[in-house]
DSSP file (Angstrom, degrees, kcal/mol; ACC not computed):
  #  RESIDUE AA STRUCTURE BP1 BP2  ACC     N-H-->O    O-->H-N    N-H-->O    O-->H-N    TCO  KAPPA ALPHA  PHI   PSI    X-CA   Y-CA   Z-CA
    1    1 A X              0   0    0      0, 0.0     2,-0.6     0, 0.0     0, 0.0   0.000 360.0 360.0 360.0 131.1    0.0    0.0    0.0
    2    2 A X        -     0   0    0      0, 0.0     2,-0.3     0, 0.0     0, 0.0  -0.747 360.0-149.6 -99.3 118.3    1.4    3.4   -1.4
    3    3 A X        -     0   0    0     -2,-0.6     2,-0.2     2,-0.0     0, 0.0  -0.797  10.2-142.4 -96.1 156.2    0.6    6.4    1.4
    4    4 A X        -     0   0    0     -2,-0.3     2,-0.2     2,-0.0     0, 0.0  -0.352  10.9-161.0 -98.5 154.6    0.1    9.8    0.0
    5    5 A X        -     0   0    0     -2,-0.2     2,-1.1     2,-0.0    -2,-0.0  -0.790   6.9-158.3-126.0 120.9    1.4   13.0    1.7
    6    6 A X        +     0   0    0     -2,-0.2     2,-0.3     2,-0.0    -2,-0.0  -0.699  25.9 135.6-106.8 114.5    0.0   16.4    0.8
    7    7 A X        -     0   0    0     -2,-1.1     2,-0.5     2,-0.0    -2,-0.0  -0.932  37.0-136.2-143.2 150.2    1.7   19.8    1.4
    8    8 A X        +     0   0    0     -2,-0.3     2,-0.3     2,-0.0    -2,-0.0  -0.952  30.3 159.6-123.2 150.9    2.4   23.1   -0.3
    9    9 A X        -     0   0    0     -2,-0.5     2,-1.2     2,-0.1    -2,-0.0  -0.991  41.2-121.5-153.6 146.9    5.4   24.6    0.0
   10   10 A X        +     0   0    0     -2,-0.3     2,-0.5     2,-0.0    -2,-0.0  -0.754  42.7 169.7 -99.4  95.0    7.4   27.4   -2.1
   11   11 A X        -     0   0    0     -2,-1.2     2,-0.3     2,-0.0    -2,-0.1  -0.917  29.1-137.6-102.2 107.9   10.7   25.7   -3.2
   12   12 A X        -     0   0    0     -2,-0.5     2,-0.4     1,-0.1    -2,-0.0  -0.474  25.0-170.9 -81.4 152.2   12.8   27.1   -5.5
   13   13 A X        -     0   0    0     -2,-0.3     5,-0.1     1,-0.0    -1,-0.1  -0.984  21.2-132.5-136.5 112.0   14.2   24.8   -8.2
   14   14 A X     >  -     0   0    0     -2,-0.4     4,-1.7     1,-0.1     5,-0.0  -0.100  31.6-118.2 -53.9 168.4   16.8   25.1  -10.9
   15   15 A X  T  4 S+     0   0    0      2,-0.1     4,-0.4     3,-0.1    -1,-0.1   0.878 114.5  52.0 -90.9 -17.9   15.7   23.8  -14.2
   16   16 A X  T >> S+     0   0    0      1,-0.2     3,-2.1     2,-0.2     4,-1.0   0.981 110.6  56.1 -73.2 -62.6   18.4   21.0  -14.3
   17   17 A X  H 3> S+     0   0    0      2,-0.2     4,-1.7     1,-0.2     3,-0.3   0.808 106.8  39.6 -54.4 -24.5   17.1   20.2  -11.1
   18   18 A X  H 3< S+     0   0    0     -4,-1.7    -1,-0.2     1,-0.2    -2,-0.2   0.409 108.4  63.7 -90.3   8.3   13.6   19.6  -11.7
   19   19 A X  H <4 S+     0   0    0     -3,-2.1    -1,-0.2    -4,-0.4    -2,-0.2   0.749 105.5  44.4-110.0   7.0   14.4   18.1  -14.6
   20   20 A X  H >X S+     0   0    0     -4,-1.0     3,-2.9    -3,-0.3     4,-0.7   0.780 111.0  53.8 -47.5 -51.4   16.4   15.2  -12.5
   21   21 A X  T 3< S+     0   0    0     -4,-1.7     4,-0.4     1,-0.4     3,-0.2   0.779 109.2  45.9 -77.7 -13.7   13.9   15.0  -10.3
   22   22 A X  T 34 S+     0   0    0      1,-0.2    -1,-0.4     2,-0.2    -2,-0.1   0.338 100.7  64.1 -94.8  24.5   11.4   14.4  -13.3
   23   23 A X  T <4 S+     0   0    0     -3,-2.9    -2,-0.2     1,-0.1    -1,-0.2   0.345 102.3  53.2-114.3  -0.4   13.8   11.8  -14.9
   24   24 A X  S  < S+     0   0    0     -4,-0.7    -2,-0.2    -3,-0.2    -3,-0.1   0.562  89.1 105.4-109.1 -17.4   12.9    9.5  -11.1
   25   25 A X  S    S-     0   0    0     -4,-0.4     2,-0.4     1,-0.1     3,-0.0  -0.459  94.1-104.3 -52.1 148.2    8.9    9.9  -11.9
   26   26 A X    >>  -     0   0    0      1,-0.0     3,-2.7     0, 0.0     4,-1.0  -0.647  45.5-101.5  -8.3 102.1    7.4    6.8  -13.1
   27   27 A X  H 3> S+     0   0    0     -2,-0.4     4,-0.6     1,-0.3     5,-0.2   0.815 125.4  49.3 -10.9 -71.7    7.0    7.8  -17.1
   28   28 A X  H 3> S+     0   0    0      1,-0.2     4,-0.9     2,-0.2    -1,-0.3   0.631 111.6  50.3 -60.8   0.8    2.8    8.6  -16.6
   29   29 A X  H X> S+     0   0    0     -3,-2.7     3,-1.2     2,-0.2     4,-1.0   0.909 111.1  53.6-110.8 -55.2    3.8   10.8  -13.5
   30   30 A X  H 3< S+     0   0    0     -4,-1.0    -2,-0.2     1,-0.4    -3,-0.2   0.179 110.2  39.2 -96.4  21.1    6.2   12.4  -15.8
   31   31 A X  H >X S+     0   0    0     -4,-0.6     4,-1.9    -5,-0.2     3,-0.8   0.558 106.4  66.6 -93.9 -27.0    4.0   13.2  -18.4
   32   32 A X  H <X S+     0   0    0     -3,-1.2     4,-0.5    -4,-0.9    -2,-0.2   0.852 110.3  43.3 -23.3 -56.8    1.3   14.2  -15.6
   33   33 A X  H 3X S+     0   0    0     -4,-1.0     4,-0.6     1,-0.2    -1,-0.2   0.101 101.1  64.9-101.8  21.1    3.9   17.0  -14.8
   34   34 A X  H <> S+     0   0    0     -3,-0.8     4,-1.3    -5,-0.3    -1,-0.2   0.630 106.6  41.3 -84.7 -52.1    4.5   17.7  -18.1
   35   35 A X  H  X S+     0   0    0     -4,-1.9     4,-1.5     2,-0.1    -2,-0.2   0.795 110.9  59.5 -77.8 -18.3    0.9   19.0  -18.6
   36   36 A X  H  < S+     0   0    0     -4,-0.5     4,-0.3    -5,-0.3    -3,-0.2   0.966 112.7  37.7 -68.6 -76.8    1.0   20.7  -15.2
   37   37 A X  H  < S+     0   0    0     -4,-0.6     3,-0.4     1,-0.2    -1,-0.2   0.728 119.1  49.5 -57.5 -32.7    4.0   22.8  -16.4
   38   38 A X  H >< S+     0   0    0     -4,-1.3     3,-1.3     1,-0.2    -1,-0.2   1.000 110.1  45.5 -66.4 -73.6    2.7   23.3  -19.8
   39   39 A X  T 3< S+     0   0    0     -4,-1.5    -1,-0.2     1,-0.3    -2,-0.2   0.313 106.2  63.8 -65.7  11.4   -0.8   24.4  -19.2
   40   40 A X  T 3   +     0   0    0     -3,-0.4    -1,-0.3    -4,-0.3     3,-0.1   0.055  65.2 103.3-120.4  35.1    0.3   27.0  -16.3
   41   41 A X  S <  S-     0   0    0     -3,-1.3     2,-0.3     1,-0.5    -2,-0.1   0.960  94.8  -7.8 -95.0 -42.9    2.0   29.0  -18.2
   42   42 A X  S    S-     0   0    0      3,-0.0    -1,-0.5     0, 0.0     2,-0.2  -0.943  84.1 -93.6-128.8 171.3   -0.7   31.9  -18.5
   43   43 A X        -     0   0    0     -2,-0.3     2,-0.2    -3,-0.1    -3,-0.1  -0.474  32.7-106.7 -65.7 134.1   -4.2   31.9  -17.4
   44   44 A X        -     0   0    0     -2,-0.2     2,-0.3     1,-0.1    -1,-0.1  -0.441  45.7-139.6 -73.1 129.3   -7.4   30.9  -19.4
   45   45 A X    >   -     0   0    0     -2,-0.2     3,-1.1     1,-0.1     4,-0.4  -0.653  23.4 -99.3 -80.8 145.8   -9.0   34.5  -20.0
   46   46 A X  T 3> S+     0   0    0      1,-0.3     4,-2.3    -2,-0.3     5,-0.1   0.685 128.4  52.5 -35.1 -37.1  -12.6   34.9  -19.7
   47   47 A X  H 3> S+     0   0    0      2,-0.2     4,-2.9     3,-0.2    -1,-0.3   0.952 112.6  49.8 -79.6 -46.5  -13.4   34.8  -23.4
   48   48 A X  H X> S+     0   0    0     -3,-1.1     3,-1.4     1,-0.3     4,-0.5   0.903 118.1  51.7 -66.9 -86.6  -11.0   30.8  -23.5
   49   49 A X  H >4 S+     0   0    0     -4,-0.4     3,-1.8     1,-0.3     4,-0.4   0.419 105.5  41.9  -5.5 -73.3  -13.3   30.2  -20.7
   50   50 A X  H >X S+     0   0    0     -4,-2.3     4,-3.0     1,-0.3     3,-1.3   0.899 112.7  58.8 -54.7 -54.3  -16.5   30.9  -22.0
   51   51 A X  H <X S+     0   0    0     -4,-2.9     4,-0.7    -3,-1.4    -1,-0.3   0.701 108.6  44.6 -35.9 -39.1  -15.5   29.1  -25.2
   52   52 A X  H << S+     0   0    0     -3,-1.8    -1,-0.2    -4,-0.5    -2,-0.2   0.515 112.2  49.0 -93.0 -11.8  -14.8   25.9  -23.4
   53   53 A X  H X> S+     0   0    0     -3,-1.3     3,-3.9    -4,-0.4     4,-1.4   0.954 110.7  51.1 -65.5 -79.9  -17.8   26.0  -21.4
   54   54 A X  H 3X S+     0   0    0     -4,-3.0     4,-2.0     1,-0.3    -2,-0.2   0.765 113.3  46.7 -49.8 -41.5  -19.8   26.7  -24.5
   55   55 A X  H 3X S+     0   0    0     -4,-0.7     4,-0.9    -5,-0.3    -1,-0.3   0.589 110.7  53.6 -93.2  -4.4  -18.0   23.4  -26.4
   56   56 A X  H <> S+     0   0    0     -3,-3.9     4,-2.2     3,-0.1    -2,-0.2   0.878 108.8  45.5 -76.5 -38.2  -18.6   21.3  -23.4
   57   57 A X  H  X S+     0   0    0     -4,-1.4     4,-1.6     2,-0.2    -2,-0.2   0.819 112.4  54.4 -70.2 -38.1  -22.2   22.1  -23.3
   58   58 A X  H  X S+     0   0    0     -4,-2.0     4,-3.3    -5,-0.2     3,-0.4   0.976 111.6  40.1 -28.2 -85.2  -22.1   21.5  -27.1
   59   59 A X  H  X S+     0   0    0     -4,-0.9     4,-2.6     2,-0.3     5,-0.4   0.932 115.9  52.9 -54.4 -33.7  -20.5   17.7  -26.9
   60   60 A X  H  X S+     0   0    0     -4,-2.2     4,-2.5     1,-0.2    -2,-0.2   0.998 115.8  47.8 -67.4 -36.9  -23.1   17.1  -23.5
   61   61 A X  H  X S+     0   0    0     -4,-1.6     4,-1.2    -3,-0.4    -2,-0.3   0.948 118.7  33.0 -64.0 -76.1  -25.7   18.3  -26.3
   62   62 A X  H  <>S+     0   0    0     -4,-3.3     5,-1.3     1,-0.2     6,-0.4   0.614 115.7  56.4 -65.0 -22.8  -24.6   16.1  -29.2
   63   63 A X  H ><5S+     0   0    0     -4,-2.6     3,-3.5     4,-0.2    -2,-0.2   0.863 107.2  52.1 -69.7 -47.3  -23.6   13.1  -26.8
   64   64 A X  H 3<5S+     0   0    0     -4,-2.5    -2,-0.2    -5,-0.4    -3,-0.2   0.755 110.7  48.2 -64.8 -23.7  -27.7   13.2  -25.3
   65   65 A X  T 3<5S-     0   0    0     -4,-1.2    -1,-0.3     3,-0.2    -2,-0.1   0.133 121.9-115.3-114.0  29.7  -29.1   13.0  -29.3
   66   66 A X  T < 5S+     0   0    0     -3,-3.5    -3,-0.2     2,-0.2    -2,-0.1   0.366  81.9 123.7  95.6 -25.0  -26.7   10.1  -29.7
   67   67 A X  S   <S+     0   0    0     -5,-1.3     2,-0.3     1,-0.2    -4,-0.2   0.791  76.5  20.2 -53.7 -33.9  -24.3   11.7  -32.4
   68   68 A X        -     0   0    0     -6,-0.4     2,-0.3    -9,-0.1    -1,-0.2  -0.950  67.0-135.5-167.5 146.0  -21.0   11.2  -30.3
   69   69 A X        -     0   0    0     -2,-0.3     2,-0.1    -3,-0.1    -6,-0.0  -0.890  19.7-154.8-125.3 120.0  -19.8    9.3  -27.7
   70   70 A X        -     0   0    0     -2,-0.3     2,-0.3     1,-0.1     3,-0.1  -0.272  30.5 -80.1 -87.1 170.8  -17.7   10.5  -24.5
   71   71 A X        -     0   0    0      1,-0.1     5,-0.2    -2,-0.1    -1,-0.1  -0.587  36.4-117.7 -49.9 112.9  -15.4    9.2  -22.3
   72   72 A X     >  -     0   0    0     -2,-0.3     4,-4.6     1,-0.1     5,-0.4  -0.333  33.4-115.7 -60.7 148.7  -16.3    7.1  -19.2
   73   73 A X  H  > S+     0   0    0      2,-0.3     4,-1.3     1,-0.2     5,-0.1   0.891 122.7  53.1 -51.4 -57.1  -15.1    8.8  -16.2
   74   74 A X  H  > S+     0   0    0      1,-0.2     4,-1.1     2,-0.2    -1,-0.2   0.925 113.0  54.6 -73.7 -30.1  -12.5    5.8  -15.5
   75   75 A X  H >4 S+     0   0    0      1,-0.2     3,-0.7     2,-0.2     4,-0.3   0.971 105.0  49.2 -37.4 -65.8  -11.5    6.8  -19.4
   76   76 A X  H 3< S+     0   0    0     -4,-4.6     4,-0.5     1,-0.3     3,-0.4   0.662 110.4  47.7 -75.9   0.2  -11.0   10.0  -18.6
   77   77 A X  H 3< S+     0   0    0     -4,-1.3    -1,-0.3    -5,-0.4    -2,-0.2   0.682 101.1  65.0 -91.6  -1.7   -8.7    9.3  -15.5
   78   78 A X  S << S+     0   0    0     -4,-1.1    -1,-0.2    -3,-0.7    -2,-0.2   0.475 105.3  46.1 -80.8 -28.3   -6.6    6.9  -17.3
   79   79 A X              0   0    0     -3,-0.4    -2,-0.2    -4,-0.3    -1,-0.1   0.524 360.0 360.0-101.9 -19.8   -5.6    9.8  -19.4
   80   80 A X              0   0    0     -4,-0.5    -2,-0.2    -3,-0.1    -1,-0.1   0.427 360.0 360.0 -95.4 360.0   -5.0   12.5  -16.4
């Protein structure tokens, strides 16, 4: 059994050091933090928002009359 510990902390980090310390992830943990770094580089702006709201509601809309078929829930965690 693998225990968890969860904490925030400000640690500063070279980038040759966090990139040793991503070369010891597990391969999926080091693509995990691949999308973490990637996708924080700026903040979704209202209008991105709205857009992605508006094209989820879309697909919930086009999955409910049968057109297209989502992702099970364990799908989409498989992927995260």
């Amino acid at each position: 059994m693998e225990a968890t510990l969860n904490f925030s902390t400000n640690i500063q980090l070279t980038l040759s050091q966090l990139a040793e310390l991503a070369r010891q992830l597990p391969q999926k943990d080091r693509a995990k933090l691949a999308l973490m770094i990637i996708e924080e580089d700026e903040p979704m702006s209202k209008a991105e928002l709205k857009a992605k709201i508006k094209e989820g509601l879309q697909d919930a809309k086009l999955h409910r009359e049968g057109k297209i078929k989502l992702r099970t829930l364990t799908e989409f965690l498989a992927d995260v």
